[in-house]
C-alpha positions, 0 to 999 in steps of 0.5 A: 500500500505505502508503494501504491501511495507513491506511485511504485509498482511491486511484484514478488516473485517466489521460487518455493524455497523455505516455502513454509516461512514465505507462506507465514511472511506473505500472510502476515503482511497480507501480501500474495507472490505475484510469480511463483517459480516452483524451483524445489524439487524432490533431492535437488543439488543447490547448483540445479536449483541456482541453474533453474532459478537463474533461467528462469528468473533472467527471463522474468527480469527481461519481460518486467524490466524493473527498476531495482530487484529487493532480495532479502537474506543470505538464501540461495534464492537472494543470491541468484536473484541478485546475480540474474539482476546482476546479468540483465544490469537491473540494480540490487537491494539487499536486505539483511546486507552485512552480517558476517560469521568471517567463517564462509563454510559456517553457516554453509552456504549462507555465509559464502552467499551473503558475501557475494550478494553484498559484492553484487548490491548498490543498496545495503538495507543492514539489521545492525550498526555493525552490519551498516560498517561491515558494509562500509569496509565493503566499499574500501574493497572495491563494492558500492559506496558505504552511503548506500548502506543504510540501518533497518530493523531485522524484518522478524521484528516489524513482523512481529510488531504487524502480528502483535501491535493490533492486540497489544495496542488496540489501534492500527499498526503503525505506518512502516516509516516508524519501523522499518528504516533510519 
């Protein structure tokens, strides 16, 4: 709704990983995938589901055209939506941008594409102050400028806060821009 209000249009796209957890998320929010790309499959090696997903995201990306493509966490799915963004040169926002265990087997394989995603976004939305500088020692490696890192609640907290606030409360939730980012 705060998109529409200021004449932006928002698609998500699903691609069936951690399916139940989108589920949860999407209902929260009442929200609904606008494309749902039916990647998992029964046994499937992370490199046949990033193959597919690239496919068939590059693809998706050719006929939208968007402006910026948002990807969130440190999920196989935020990476290849950032590399396949990446590849039709359509800008990346990554949300949750910085965190880092400095271990990239551990956890494995989010830590490695956690890394690599932040390489490849021009926007940094980070859950902590510390992930807002991991993302500034970024750009003196050669990634985006560190003013494009910006501080945001993790995103279990405003979901928290949706599911909680008209219960606790007894009136509407808050508009976004009192939670989200600073």
């Amino acid at each position: 709704r705060l998109a529409a209000r200021r004449g932006l249009t928002v698609k998500i796209c699903a691609t069936g990983q951690h399916r139940q957890l989108l589920i949860g998320a999407l209902r929260d929010f009442g929200l609904r995938a606008d494309f749902n790309l039916e990647l998992m499959r029964p046994s499937q090696r992370l490199n046949d589901f990033s193959a597919l997903g690239l496919r068939r995201l590059g693809a998706l990306l050719r006929g939208l055209k968007p402006a910026l493509v948002v990807v969130q966490g440190d999920t196989t799915t935020a990476l290849i939506g950032a590399l396949a963004a990446f590849h039709e040169r359509v800008p990346v926002a990554h949300v949750e941008a910085g965190l880092r265990t400095l271990d990239r087997s551990n956890p494995y394989p989010e830590e490695a594409n956690r890394i690599l995603v932040d390489r490849i976004a021009d926007l940094h939305f980070a859950p902590t102050w510390r992930a807002v500088s991991k993302t500034g020692e970024l750009a003196l490696q050669g990634g985006p400028p560190a003013a494009a890192a910006y501080f945001c609640l993790p995103l279990g907290v405003p979901s928290y806060v949706a599911a909680d606030w008209p219960a606790a409360n007894g009136s509407a939730l808050p508009t976004p821009r009192h939670w989200l980012c600073a």
